[in-house]
C-alpha positions, 0 to 999 in steps of 0.5 A, spaced: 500 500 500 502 506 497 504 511 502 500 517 505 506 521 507 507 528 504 513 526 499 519 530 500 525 531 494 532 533 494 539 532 492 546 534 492 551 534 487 558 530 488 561 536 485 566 537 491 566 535 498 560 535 503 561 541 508 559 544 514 554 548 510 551 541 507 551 538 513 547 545 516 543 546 512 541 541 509 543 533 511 541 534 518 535 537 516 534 532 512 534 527 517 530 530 522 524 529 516 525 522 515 519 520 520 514 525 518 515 525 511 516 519 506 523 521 503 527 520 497 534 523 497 539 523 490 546 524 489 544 528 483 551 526 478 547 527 472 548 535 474 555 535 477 557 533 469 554 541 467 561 543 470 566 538 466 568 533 472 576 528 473 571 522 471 575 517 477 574 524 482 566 523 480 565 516 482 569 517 489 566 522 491 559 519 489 560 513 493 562 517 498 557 521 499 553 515 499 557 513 506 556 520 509 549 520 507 548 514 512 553 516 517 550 523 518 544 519 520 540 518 513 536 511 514 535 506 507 530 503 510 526 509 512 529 514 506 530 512 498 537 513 498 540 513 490 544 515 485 541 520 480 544 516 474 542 510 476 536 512 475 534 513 466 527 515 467 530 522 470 535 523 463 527 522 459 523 526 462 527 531 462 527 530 454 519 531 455 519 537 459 525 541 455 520 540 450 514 544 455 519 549 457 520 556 454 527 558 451 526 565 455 524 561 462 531 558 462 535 565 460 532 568 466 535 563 471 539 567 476 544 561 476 545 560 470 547 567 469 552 566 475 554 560 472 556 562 465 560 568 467 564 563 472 565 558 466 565 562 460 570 558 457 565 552 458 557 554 457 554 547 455 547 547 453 546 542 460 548 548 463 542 551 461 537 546 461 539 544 467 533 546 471 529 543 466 532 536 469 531 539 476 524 539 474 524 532 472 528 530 478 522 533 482 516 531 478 517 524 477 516 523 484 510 526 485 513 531 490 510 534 495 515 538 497 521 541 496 527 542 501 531 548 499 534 555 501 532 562 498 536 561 493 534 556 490 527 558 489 526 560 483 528 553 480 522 550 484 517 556 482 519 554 474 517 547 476 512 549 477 511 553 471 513 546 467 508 542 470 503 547 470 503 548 462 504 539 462 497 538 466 493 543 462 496 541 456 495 533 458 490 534 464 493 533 470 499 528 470 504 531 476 503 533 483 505 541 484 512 541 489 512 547 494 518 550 496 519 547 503 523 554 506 526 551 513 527 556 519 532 559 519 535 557 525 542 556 529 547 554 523 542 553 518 546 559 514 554 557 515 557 562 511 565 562 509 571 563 513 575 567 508 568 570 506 564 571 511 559 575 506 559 570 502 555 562 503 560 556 504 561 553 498 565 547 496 567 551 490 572 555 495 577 550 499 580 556 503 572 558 506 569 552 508 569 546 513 569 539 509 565 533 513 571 529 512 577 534 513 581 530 519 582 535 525 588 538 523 585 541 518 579 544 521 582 547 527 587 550 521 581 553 518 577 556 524 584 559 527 585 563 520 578 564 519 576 571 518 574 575 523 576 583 524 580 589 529 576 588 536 576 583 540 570 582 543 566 575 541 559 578 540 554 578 535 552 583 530 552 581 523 552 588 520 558 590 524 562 582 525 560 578 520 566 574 521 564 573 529 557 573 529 558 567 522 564 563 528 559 564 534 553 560 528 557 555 528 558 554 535 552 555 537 549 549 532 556 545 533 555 546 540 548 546 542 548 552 546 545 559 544 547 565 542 547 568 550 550 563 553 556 562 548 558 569 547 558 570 556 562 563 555 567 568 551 566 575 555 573 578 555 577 571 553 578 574 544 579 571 538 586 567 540 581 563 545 575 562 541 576 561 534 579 554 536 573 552 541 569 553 534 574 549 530 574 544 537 566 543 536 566 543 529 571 537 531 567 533 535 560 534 531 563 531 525 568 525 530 563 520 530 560 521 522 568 521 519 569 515 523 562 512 520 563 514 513 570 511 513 569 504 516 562 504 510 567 506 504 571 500 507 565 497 505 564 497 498 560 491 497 555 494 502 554 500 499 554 498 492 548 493 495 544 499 498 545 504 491 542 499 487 537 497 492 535 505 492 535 505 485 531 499 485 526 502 489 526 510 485 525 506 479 519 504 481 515 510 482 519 513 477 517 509 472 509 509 474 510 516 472 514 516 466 510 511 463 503 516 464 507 521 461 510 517 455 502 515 454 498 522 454 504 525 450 503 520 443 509 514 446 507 508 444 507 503 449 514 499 449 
């Protein structure tokens, strides 16, 4: 019997390393919703290739990602858990939708504008139509929801616009995704060390945390993040982006709230809080690097879960696309 849950979508590339700003802001938010919510969570490889990727680079990070999934606590068996290639109905439906899209949706894309210029030696027709197969990703689930931070937005929004424009050609074929914008709470948004106006990003080595730097690493980080000329360890975004984003970190990494950090580092300055925040960040990410590490050594068992996963999106997947195929004119196979 079908599940009554409310369906939650979400991916991330293996174009990098997980970060500390992954795990904030999305996978441990992604954990707590495995009880409520029935959940299919992607590495989404497919969008990783706009960006011209070291194919054995790929593979590992996709398997790596995978273990770090289930080491920060993402279940298989209450959660689908698959790597989007191995699923093909992703690559045809989104064959279907690019025909329901309008040339002009996709040039007005914020993210593509932003990546063009960053890539300008290299702007593929997939760098374009991406969103087209972020809307397939979404659609073939029937999905209810879609967890995502302001910036992505605007691709739920034309998600909708494309499964809109296909139900009111076709009739009614997919479920229309909301956007499931989380509360912004301690940690959600973790902001670079070198660039504290800046999100972290996996695109900047030097201002982020990744979930498998070993502790020399990550103390290295905090020590030379940035911060400014005062002393003083309080938090004002406007004045101290640098401390108001480490005393973030603290606060989520630690589980303390702002009061009690910034009375816990009255009077001590930067020399002693940066590494306390270096040391948190150190002990929350202990127990999920050593789980990762002991799963990557177990390729078998992960390469069993990855196909089991696929295994189990194919099946929805497949209902869906199949009610595509038939009311777009497709003979049955």
């Amino acid at each position: 019997m079908e599940s009554k849950k409310k369906r939650i979508f979400s991916g991330i590339q293996p174009s990098g390393e997980l970060t500390l700003g992954s795990y904030m802001g999305a996978i441990k938010n992604w954990v707590a919703l495995q009880d409520e919510y029935e959940c299919v969570y992607c590495i989404v490889d497919m969008h990783a290739i706009t960006v011209r990727q070291v194919p054995a680079d790929l593979r590992r990070r996709a398997l790596g990602q995978l273990a770090q999934y289930v080491a920060c606590g993402l279940d298989p068996e209450k959660s689908i858990l698959f790597i989007q290639s191995h699923v093909p109905q992703h690559a045809e439906l989104s064959w279907v939708l690019s025909c329901c899209t309008q040339f002009g949706e996709l040039s007005r894309m914020t993210q593509f504008k932003q990546k063009s210029q960053q890539h300008a030696d290299n702007i593929t027709a997939g760098l374009f139509t991406y969103p087209v197969l972020m809307a397939a990703d979404i659609l073939l689930y029937q999905t209810d929801l879609v967890p995502v931070g302001e910036d992505q937005r605007q691709h739920v929004e034309l998600c909708r616009d494309i499964a809109q424009r296909f139900n009111g050609v076709y009739s009614d074929t997919f479920t229309l995704p909301e956007p499931f914008i989380q509360r912004v709470d301690q940690g959600a948004r973790i902001m670079s060390l070198g660039n504290p106006m800046n999100k972290m990003s996996k695109s900047d080595p030097d201002g982020c945390v990744n979930l498998m730097d070993p502790p020399e690493v990550i103390q290295r980080k905090f020590k030379r993040a940035v911060t400014d000329s005062e002393t003083a360890v309080r938090y004002d975004k406007e004045s101290k982006p640098g401390v108001s984003n480490l005393l973030t970190i603290y606060c989520a990494a630690a589980g303390k709230t702002l009061e009690e950090a910034e009375a816990e580092f009255q009077g001590q300055g930067y020399g002693v809080f940066k590494p306390a925040v270096g040391d948190a960040v150190i002990e929350l990410f202990r127990p999920i690097r050593e789980e990762a590490q002991r799963l990557m050594a177990d390729k078998a068992y992960l390469e069993g879960l990855y196909r089991q996963g696929a295994e189990r999106a194919s099946r929805i997947a497949g209902r869906t696309l199949a009610k595509v195929y038939k009311k777009v004119g497709f003979l049955p196979r």
